[in-house]
N, C-alpha and C positions, 0 to 999 in steps of 0.2 A: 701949859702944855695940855692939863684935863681940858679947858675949854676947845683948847684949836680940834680934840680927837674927837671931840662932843659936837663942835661944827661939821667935821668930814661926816660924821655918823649920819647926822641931821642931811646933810647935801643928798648922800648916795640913797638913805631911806628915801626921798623928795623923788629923786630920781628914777627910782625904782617903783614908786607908784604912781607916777604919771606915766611910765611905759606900759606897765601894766593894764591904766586904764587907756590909754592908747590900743594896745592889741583889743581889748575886751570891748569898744567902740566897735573897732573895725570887724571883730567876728560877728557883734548881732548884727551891723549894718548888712553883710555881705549872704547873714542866714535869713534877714529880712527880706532882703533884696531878690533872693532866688526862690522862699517861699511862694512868690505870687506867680511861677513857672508852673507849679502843681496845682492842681483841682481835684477832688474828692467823688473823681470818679475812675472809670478805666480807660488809658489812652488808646486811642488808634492807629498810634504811628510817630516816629522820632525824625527827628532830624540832625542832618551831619551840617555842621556849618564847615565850609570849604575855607573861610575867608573872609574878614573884616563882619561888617555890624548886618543879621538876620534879628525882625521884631515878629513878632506874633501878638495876634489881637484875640481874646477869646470870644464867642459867639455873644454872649450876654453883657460885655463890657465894652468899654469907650477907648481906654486906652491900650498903648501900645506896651507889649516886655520886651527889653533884648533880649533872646534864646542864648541858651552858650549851646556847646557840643551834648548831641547826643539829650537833650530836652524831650520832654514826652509832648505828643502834639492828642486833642481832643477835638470831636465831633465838633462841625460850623468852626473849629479854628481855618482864620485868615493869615497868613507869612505872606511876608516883603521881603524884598531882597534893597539894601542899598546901589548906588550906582557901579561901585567895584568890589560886589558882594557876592558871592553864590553859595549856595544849600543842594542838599538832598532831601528829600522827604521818603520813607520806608514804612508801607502800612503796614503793619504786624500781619493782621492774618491771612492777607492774600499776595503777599510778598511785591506789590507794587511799587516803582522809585517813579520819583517826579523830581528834576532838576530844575532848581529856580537859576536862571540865567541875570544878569546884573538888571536891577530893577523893573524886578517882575512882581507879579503879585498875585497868588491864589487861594482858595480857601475850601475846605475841605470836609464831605460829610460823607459817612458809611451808610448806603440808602436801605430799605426793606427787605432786599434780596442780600446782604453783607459786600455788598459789590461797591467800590470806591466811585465817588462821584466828587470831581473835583471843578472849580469853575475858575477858569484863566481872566483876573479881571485887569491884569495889565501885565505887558512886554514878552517876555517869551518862554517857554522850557524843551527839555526836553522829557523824554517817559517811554515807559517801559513796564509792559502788562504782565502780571504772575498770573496765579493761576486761573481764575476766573473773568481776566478785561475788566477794564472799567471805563468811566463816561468822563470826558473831557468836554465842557462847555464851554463858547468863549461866544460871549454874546448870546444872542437867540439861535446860535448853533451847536449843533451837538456831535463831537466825533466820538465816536465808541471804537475801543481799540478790542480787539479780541485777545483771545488766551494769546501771552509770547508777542505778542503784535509791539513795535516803539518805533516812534516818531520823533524827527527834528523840527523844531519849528524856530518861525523868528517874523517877527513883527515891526513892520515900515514906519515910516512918521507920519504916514497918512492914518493908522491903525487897520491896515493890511495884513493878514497870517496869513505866511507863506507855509504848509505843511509839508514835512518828507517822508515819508513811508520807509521805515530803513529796514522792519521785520515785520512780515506778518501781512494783515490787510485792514485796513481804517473804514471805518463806514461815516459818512459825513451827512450829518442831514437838518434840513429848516424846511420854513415855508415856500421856498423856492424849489425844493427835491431832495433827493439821496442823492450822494456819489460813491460807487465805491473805490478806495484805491486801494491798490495791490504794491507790496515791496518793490522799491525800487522807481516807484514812482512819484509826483509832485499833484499839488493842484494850492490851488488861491482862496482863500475865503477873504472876500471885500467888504471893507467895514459897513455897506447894505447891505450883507450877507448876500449876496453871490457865489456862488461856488463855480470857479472855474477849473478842471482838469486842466493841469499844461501839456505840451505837445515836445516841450523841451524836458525831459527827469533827469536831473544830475543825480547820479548813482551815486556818487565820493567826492567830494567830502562830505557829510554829511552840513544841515542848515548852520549849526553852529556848534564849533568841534574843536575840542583842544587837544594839543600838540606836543610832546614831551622833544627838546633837539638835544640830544646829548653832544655834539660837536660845536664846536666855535663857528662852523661854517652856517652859511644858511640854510633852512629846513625845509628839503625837498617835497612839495604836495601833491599828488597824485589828482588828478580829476578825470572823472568819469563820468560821460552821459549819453544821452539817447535821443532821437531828435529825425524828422523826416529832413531838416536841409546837409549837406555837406560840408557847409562852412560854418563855425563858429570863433569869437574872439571872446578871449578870456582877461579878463582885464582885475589888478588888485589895486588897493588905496587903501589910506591910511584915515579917511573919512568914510561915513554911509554913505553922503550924496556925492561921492565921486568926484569933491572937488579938483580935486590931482590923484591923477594915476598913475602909482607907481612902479606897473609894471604892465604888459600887455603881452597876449601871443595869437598868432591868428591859425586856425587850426585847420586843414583840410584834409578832406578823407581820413579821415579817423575818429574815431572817440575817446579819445585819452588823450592825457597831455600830464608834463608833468611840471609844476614852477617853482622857482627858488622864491621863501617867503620868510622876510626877516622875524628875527622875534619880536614879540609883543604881538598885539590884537592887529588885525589886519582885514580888510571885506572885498568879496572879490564877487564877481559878476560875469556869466554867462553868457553871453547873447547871437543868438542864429543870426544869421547873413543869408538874405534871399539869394537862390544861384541867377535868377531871372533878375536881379534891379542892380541898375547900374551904379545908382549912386549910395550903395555899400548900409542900406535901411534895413534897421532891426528890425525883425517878430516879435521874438520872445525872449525877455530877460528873464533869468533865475538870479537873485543875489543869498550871500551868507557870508560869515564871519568865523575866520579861524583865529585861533589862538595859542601861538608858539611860545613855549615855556623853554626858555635855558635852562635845562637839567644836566650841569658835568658830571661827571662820575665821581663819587663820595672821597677826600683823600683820605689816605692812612694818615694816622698817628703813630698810634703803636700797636703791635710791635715792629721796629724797624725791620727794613729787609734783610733774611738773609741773619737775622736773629740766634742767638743758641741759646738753648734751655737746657741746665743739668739739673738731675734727678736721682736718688737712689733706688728707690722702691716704690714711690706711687707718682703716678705722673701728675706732670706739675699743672697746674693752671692759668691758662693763657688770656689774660684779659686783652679784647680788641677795639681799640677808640679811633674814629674818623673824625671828621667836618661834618655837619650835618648837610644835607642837602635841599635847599627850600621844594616846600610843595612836597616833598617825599614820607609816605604812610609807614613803610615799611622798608627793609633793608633783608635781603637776601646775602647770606653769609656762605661759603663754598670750600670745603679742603680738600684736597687731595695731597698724597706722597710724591705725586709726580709735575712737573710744569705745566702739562698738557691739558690737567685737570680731568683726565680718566679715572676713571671709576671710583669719584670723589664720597 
């Protein structure tokens, strides 16, 4: 009987220190592992990871780290985005965001004036200028956003950027010229650096823009834009190159429209109709990419409906448990004494 309680003893001691060194593997692996995220200087800016795998490369090294949330990012660092990836990036001192859009790639130095200078060296973002503007490169061209000034952009498979001006005013310029554009309008930089101003400026949606549908139904999109012809046809797919279009509407005398667009990723397309040609030949295409998020509304748990809580003397405490909702930051809570939800 001493032996069998001398074997158990022996088993669960056994047991107990290989768990042991089990957790104490996996903590220095994972303290190692996030070590090589810091550098032994002061960062210029963090990053929000939205979703699946963001790497960052430091200036002075070869390889690549996965970032987790909220990583501090330094001078000459370069971020990637994977293919169904997206980031934020937030320069500390000048309150600048730059959104990396699914396999994009930029990299990033605070120049001699503390003004951000970021260089677009693949696929698309969007950005958004604090207090001082900063310089967006992509190629031998240079857009300078002003104080408040942001921009949609999104990039073809030719290596085309399409730019949208959504706030403020963009200065664009190479060896070829300036342009300046103002809110509300578009223009092209062509992978020979061309700068073309369009004729057609889609006001809304913006180039690539996400969508929250809180209904089962499909998610209604507004479009807005500007344009010397009177005809336009708005067409969406489920592809860039439009191999099937899955919806279309052909728009006269107006500038708005508005279409039903299912969930998931979806790319839709612009294009003027001459009033003068008979066989119905484009000018000017604008394309972009929306992205409809199923977002229901969060269910209760508890407390059921309709609930009663007694008390004597101090009031009780109400714990509230939902579903989580995917994609959701934050959860807005509301009471009121009344259904109406007056003066909650």
């Amino acid at each position: 009987m001493q032996k069998k309680a001398k074997s158990k003893l022996t088993d669960i001691l056994f047991v107990t220190v290989c768990i042991a060194g089990a957790v104490f593997s996996i903590f220095k692996f994972t303290t190692l592992f996030y070590q090589t995220l810091t550098k032994d200087e002061e960062p210029i800016a963090l990053i929000r990871v939205k979703q699946n795998t963001v790497q960052r490369r430091f200036l002075d090294d070869l390889l690549w780290d996965r970032l987790r949330n909220t990583s501090p990012l330094y001078d000459g660092d370069t971020i990637r985005t994977a293919p169904v990836s997206e980031a934020t990036v937030f320069i500390n001192q000048n309150g600048d965001e730059i959104e990396l859009l699914p396999s994009s790639m930029i990299q990033i130095f605070i120049s001699a004036d503390d003004k951000l200078d970021a260089k677009l060296q693949n696929g698309s973002v969007n950005a958004r200028a604090g207090d001082a503007g900063f310089k967006l490169s992509f190629g031998d061209t240079q857009l300078n956003l002003e104080k408040g000034s942001a921009i949609s952009t999104d990039q073809d498979e030719n290596g085309n950027l399409m730019m949208q001006v959504v706030d403020g005013q963009v200065i664009i310029s190479n060896s070829n010229g300036t342009q300046t554009v103002i809110s509300g309008n578009t223009a092209t930089i062509q992978a020979d650096g061309k700068i073309i101003k369009n004729h057609l400026n889609v006001v809304s949606p913006e180039l690539s823009k996400k969508y929250l549908n809180f209904s089962d139904d499909k998610y209604l999109a507004n479009f807005e834009w500007s344009c010397d012809e009177d005809t336009v046809l708005i067409e969406t797919s489920d592809t860039r190159n439009f191999t099937t279009v899955t919806s279309s509407q052909l728009v006269k005398g107006s500038k708005r429209a508005a279409l039903a667009i299912n969930n998931g990723i979806s790319f839709w397309r612009i294009s003027t109709i001459p009033s003068n040609s008979s066989d119905s030949s484009f000018t000017e295409q604008v394309t972009g990419k929306i992205n409809v998020i199923h977002s229901p509304p969060p269910v209760l748990i508890a407390p059921k409906n309709d609930s009663e809580f007694t008390y004597r003397t101090r009031n009780p405490l109400i714990h509230f448990t939902w579903e989580p909702v995917e994609r959701a930051s934050s959860y807005h809570l509301t009471v009121a004494n009344n259904p109406a939800m007056d003066n909650p």
